[in-house]
ZADO-713187 format. One record per residue (C-alpha): residue number from 0; x, y, z. Coordinates in Angstrom, 2 decimals, decimal comma, padded with zeros to 5 digits. Layout:
// residues N
+-----+---------+---------+---------+
!  nr !       u !       v !       w !
+-----+---------+---------+---------+
! NUM !       X !       Y !       Z !
...
+-----+---------+---------+---------+
// end
This chain:
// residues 359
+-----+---------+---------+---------+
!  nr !       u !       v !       w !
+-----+---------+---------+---------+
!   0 !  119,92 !  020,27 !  060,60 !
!   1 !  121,29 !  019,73 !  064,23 !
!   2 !  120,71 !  017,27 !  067,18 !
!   3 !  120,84 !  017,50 !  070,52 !
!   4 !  123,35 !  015,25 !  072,31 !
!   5 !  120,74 !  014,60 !  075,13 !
!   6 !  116,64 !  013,79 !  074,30 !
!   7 !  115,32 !  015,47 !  077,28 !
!   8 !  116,75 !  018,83 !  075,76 !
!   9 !  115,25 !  018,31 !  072,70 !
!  10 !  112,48 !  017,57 !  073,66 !
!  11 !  112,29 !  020,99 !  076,32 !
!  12 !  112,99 !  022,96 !  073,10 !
!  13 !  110,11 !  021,48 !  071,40 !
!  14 !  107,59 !  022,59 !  073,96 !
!  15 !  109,32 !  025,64 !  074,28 !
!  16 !  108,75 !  026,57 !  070,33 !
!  17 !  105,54 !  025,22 !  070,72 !
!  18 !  104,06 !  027,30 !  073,40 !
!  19 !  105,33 !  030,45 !  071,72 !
!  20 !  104,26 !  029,55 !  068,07 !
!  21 !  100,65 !  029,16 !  069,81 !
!  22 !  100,67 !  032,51 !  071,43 !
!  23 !  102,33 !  034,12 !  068,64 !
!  24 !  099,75 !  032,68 !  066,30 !
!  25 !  096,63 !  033,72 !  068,19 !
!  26 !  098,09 !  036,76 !  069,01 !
!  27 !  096,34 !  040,02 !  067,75 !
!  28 !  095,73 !  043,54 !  068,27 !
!  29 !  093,96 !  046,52 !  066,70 !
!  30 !  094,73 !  050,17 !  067,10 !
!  31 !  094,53 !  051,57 !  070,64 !
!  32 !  091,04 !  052,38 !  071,53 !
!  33 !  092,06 !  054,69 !  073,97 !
!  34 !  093,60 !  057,56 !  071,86 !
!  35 !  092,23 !  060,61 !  071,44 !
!  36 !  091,44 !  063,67 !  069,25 !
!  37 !  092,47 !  066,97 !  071,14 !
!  38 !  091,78 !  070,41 !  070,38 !
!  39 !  093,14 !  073,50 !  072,30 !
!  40 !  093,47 !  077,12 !  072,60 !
!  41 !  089,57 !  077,73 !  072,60 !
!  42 !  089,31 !  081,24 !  073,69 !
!  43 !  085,68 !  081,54 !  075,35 !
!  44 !  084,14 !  084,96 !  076,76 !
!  45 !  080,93 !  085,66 !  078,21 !
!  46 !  079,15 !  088,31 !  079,77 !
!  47 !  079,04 !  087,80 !  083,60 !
!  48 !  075,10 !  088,86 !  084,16 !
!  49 !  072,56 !  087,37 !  086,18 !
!  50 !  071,93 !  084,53 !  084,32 !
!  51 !  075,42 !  083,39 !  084,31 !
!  52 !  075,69 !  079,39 !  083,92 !
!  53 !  079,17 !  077,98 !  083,41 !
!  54 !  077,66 !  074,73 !  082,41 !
!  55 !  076,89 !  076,28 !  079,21 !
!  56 !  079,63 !  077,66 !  078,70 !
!  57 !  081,66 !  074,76 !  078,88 !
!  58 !  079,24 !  072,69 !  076,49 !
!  59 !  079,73 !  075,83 !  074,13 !
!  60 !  083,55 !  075,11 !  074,35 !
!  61 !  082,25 !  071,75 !  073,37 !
!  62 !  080,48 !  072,46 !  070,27 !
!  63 !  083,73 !  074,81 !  069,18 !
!  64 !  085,73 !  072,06 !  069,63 !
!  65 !  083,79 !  069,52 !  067,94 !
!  66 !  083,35 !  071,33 !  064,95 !
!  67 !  086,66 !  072,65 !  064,47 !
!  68 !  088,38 !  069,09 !  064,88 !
!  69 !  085,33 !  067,88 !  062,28 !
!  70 !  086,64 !  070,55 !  060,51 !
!  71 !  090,15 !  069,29 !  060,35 !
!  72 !  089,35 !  065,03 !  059,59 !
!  73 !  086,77 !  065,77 !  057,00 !
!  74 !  086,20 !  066,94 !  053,89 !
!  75 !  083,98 !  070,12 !  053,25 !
!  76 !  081,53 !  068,14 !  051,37 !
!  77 !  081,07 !  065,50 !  054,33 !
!  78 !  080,22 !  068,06 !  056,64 !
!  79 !  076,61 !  068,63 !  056,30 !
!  80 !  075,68 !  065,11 !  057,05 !
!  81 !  076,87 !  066,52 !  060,88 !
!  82 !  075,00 !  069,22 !  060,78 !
!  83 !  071,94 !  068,21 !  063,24 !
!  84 !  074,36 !  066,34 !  065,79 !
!  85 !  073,26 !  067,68 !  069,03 !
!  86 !  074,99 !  069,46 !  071,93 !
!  87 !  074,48 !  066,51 !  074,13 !
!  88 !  075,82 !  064,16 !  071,73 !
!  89 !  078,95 !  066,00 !  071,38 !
!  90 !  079,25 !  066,46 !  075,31 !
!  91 !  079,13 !  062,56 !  075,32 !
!  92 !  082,27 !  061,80 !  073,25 !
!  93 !  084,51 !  064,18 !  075,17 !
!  94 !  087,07 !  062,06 !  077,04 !
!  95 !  088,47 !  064,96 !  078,82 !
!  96 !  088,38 !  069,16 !  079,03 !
!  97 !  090,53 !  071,00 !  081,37 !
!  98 !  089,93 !  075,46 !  081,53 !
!  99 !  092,63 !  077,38 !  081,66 !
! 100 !  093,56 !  081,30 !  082,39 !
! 101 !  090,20 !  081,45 !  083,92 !
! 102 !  089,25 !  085,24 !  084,83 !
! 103 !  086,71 !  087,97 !  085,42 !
! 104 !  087,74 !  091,24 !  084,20 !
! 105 !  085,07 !  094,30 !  084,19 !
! 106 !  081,86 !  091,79 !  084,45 !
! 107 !  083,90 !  089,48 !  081,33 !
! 108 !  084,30 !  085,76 !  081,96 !
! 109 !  087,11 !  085,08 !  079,73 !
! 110 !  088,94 !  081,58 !  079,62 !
! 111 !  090,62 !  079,18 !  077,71 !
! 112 !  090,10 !  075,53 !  077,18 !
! 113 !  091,61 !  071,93 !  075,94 !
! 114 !  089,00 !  069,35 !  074,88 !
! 115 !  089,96 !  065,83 !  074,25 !
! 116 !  087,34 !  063,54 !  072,03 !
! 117 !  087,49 !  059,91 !  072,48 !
! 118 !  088,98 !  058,98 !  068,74 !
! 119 !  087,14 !  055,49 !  068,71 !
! 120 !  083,82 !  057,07 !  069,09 !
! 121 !  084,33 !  060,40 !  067,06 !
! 122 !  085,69 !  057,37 !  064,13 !
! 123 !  081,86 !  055,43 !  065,02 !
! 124 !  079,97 !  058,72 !  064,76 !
! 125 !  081,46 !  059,05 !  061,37 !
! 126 !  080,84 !  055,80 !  060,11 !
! 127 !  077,71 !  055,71 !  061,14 !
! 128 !  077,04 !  058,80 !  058,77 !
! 129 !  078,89 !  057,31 !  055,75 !
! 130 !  082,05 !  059,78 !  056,19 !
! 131 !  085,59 !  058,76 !  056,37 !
! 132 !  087,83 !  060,65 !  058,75 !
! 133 !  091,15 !  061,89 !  057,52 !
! 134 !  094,85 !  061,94 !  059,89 !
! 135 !  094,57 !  065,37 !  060,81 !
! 136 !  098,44 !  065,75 !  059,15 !
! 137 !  099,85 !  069,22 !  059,12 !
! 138 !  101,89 !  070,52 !  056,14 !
! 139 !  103,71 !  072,61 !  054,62 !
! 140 !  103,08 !  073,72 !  051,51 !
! 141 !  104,92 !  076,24 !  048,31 !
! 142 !  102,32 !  078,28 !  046,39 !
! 143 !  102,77 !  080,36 !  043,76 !
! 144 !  100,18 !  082,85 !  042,77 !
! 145 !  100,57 !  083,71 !  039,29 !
! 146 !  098,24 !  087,12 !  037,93 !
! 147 !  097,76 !  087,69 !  034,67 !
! 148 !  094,78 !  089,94 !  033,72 !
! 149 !  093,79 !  090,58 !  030,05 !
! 150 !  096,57 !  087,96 !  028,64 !
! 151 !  099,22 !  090,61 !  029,54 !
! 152 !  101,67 !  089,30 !  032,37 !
! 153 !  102,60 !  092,18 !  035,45 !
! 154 !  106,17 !  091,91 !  035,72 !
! 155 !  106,18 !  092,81 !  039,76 !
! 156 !  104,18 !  089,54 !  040,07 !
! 157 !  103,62 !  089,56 !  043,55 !
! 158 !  103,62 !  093,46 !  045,04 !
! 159 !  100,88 !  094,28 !  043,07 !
! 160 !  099,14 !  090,76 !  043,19 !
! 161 !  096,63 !  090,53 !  045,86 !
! 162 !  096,44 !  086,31 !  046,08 !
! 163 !  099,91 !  086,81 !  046,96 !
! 164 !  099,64 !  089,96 !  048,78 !
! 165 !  096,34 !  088,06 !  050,83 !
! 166 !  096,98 !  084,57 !  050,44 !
! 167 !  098,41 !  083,95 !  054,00 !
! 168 !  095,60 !  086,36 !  056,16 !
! 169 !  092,41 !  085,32 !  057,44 !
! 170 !  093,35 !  081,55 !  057,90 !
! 171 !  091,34 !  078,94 !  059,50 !
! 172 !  092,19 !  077,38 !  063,09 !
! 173 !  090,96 !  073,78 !  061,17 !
! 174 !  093,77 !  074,53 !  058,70 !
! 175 !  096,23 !  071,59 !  058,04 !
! 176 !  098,37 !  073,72 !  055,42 !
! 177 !  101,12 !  076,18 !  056,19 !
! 178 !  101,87 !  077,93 !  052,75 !
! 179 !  105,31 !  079,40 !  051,81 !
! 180 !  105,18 !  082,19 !  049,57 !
! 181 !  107,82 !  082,84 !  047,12 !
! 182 !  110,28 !  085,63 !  047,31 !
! 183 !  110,22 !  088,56 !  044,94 !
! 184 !  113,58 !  087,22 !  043,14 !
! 185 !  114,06 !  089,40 !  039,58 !
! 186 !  115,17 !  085,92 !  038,12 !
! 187 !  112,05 !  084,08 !  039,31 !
! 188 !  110,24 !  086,80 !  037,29 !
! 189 !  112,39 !  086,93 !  034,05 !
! 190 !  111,64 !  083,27 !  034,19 !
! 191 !  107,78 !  083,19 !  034,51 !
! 192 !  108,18 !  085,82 !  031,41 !
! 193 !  109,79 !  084,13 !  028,95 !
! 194 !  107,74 !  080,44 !  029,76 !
! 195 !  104,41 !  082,97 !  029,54 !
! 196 !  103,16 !  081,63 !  026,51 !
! 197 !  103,62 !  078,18 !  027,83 !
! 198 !  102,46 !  079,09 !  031,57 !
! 199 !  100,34 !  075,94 !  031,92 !
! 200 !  103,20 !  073,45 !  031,12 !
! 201 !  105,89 !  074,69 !  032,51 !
! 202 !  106,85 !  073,06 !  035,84 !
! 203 !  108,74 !  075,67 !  037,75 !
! 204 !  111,21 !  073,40 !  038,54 !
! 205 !  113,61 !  076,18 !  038,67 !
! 206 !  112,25 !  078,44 !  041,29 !
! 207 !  110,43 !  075,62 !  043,15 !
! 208 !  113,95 !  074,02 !  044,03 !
! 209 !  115,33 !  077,01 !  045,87 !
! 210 !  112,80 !  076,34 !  048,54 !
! 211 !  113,71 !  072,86 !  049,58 !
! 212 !  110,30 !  071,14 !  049,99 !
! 213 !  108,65 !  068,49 !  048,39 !
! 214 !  105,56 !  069,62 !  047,67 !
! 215 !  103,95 !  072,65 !  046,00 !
! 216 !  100,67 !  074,14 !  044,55 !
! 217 !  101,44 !  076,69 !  041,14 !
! 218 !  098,18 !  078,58 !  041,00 !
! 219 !  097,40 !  080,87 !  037,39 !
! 220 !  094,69 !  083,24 !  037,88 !
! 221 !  093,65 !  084,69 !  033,97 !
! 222 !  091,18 !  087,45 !  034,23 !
! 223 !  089,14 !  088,65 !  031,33 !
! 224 !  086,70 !  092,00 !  031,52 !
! 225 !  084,25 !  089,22 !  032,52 !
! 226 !  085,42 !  086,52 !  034,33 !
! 227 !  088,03 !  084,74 !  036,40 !
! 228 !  089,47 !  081,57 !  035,52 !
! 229 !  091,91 !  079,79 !  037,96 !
! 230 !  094,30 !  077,12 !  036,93 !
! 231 !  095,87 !  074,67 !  040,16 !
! 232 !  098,68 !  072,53 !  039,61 !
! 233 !  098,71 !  070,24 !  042,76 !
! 234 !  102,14 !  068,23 !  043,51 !
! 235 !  100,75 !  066,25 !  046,63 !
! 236 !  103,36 !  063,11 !  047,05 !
! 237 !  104,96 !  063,05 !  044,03 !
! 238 !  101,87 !  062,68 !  041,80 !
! 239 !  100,36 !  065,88 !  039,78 !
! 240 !  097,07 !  066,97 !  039,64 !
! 241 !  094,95 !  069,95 !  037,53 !
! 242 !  092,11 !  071,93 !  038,86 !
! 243 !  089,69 !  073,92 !  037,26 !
! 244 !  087,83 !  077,31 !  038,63 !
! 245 !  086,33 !  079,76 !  037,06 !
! 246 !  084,54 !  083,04 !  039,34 !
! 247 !  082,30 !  085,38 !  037,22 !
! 248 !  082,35 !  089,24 !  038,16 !
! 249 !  085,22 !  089,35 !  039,55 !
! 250 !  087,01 !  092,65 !  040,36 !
! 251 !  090,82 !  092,35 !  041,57 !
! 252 !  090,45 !  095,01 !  043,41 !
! 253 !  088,03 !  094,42 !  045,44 !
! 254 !  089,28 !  092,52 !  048,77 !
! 255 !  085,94 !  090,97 !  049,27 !
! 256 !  086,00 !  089,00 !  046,05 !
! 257 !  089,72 !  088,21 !  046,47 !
! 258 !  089,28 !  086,86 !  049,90 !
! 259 !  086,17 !  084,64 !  048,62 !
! 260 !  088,42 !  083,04 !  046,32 !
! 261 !  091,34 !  082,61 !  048,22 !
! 262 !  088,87 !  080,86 !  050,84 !
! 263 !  087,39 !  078,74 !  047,75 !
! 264 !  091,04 !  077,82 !  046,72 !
! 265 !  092,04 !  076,93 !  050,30 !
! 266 !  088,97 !  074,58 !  050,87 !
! 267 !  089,89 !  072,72 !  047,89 !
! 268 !  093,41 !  071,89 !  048,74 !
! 269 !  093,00 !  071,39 !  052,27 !
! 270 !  090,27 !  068,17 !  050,89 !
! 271 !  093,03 !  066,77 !  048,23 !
! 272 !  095,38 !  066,44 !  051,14 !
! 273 !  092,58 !  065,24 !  053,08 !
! 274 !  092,48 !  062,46 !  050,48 !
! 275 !  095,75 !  061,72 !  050,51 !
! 276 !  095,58 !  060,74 !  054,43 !
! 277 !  091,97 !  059,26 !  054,27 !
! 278 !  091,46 !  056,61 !  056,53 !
! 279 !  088,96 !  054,09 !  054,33 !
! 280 !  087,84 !  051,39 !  056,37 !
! 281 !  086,18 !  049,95 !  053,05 !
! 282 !  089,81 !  049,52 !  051,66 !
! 283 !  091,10 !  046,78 !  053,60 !
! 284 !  094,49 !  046,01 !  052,22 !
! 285 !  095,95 !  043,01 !  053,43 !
! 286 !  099,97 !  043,28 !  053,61 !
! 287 !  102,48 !  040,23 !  054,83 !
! 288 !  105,65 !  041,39 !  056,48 !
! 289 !  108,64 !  039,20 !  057,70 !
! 290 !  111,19 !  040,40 !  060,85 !
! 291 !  114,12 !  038,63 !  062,32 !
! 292 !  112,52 !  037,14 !  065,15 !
! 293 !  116,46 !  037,42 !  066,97 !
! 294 !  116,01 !  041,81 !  066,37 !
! 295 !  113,94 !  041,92 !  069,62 !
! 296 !  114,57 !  045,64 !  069,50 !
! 297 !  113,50 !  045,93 !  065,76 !
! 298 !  110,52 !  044,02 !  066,71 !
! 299 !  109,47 !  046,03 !  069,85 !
! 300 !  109,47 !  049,36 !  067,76 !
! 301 !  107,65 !  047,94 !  064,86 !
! 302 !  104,71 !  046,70 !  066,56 !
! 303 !  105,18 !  050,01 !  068,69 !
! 304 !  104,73 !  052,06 !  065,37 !
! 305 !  101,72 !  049,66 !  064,26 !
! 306 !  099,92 !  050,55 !  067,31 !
! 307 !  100,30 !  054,61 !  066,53 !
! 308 !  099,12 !  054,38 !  062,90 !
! 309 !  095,75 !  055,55 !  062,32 !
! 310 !  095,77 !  053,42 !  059,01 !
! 311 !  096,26 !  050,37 !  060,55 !
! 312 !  093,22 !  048,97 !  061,45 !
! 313 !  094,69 !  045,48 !  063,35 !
! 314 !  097,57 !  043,48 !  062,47 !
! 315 !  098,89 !  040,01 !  063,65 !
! 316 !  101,63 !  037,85 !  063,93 !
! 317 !  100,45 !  034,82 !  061,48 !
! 318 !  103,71 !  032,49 !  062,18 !
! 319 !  106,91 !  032,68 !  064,32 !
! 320 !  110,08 !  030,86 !  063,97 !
! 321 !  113,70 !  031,01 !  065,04 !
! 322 !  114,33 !  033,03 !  062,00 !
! 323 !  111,61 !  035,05 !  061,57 !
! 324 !  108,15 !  036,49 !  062,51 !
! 325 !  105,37 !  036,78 !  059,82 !
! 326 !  103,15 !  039,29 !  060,03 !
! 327 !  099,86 !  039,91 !  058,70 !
! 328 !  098,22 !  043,71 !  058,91 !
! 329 !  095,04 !  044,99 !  057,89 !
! 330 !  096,10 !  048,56 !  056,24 !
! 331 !  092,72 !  051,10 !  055,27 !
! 332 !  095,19 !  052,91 !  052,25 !
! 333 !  097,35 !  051,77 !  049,64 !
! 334 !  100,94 !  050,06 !  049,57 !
! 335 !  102,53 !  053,20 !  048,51 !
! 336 !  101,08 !  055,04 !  052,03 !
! 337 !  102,10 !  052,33 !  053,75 !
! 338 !  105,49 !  051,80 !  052,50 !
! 339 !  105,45 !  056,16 !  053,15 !
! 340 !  104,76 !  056,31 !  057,18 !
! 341 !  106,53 !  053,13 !  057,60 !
! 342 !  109,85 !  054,19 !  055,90 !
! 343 !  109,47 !  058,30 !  057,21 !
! 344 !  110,11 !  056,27 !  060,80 !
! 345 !  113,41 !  054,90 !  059,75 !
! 346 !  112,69 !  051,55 !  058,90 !
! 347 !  114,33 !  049,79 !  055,64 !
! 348 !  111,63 !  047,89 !  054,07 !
! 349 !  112,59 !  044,99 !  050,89 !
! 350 !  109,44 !  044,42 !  048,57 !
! 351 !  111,05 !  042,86 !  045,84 !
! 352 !  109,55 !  039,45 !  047,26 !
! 353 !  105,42 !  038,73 !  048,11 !
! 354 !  106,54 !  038,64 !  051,83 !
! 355 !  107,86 !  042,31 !  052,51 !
! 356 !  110,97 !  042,07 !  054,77 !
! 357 !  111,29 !  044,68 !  057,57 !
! 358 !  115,30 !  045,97 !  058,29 !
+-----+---------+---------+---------+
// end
């Protein structure tokens, strides 16, 4: 404890705490209201007849946009509930559109545009329809397409496997995954031989380390004269998961078929990352964080990174002293997310005590 030598002084700094202890207290703020979904590179042409009205066209370039950025912050099994949205609704949560490379070649309007969807209102829309939006978060992503037809392994493995050979054609704008195919290495081979008979446990830890990323799908694909059946081992975030197909009549060589479950495949592990980044407003985690109020810098780019997480659905500073400020957020994930996005921004974050302690 320490006194000042005059009273006035004392009691300035009194007033002085005081004033900023109130405002500091009542303080609060959600997420920026302001921020927006955007979607670009939509290539429209039209016919330049008669009857040509650019209005439509742009509320065409609309609709694209719309359902290709529902496309990339749902999952495929939410998107049906969208379905009878209309054209007009969709033109009334676009923020902003701007048309570039505009032309008319040989009676061809041809032109691209950038459509930007107010994110608070696309979020209410969903809501309102009992669908929780996802970060749109790219990725990328090791898979490793492992044939074996009739129990009897290939030993070329991928240059005569068509889900490696087509795995990486015919992808989706919505797409959030980039996959890395494996290389054609002899000793990635001689070791998927001799773990054959144990294809389904081993972990691939071997080959998988070669390519320096942290997360990785091992896909078996076991055909029979009658059926497929597809084995997924998921590694999203260090936790493992299994998944099941199975595809009756199903001919390898037919491109058709292979596409259709390459397509299948896709869909699935584009929604389990989708998960992983789901924004849950019915989760609403509360988390108590302490800073050294003397860090002003530290300070000023925490709350900055609060304000730019998506997950973060308010936060406020619940007391302030000359040693510290206590925060309190509102977080729509779990810890482990949290303590994820806040540490991939280079912040050093203690929770070996109740209050977490931000460094």
């Amino acid at each position: 404890m320490f006194f000042y030598k005059e009273p006035y002084k004392l009691i300035l700094h009194y007033i002085f705490f005081l004033f900023f202890t109130i405002i500091f207290i009542q303080f609060s703020t959600a997420v920026q209201s302001d921020e927006v979904y955007k979607i670009d590179k939509i290539e429209i042409s039209e016919k330049f007849e008669q009857d040509f009205n650019k209005n439509k066209i742009i509320n065409r370039a609309f609709v694209i946009a719309f359902n290709e950025l529902i496309s990339k912050i749902t999952l495929s099994t939410d998107r049906d509930k969208l379905n009878k949205i209309k054209s007009s609704d969709i033109k009334n949560l676009v923020e902003f559109f701007s048309v570039t490379d505009e032309k008319f070649i040989n009676n061809l309007y041809e032109a691209n545009f950038e459509v930007e969807f107010n994110k608070k209102n696309i979020n209410n829309l969903l809501e309102k329809n009992n669908i929780f939006p996802s970060i749109p978060t790219t990725k990328d992503m090791l898979i490793m397409p492992v044939y074996i037809k009739n129990n009897q392994y290939d030993a070329s493995l991928y240059s005569e496997n068509n889900f490696y050979l087509k795995w990486n054609e015919n992808n989706e704008r919505h797409n959030l995954i980039s996959y890395i195919l494996p290389n054609e290495d002899i000793e990635d081979i001689r070791l998927i031989i001799e773990n054959i008979d144990e294809i389904e446990n081993y972990n691939f830890e071997q080959i998988i380390k070669k390519y320096n990323l942290n997360d990785f799908i091992i896909v078996v694909f076991y055909q029979n004269e009658i059926e497929l059946n597809v084995l997924s081992k998921v590694y999203f975030n260090k936790s493992h998961k299994i998944l099941n197909y199975k595809f009756n009549n199903f001919n390898i060589d037919d491109l058709v078929s292979v596409n259709n479950v390459i397509k299948k495949l896709k869909n699935t592990y584009e929604d389990e990352w989708k998960k992983i980044n789901q924004i849950n407003s019915s989760i609403n985690l509360t988390l108590t964080l302490a800073l050294d109020s003397k860090n002003y810098k530290l300070i000023n780019n925490f709350e900055k990174k609060l304000s730019n997480l998506d997950l973060v659905a308010k936060y406020s500073i619940n007391k302030f002293s000359n040693e510290k400020i206590i925060y309190k957020i509102v977080y729509n994930n779990s810890p482990n997310k949290f303590i994820e996005e806040i540490t991939s921004s280079g912040f050093n974050i203690d929770t070996s005590s109740a209050i977490w302690k931000i460094q």
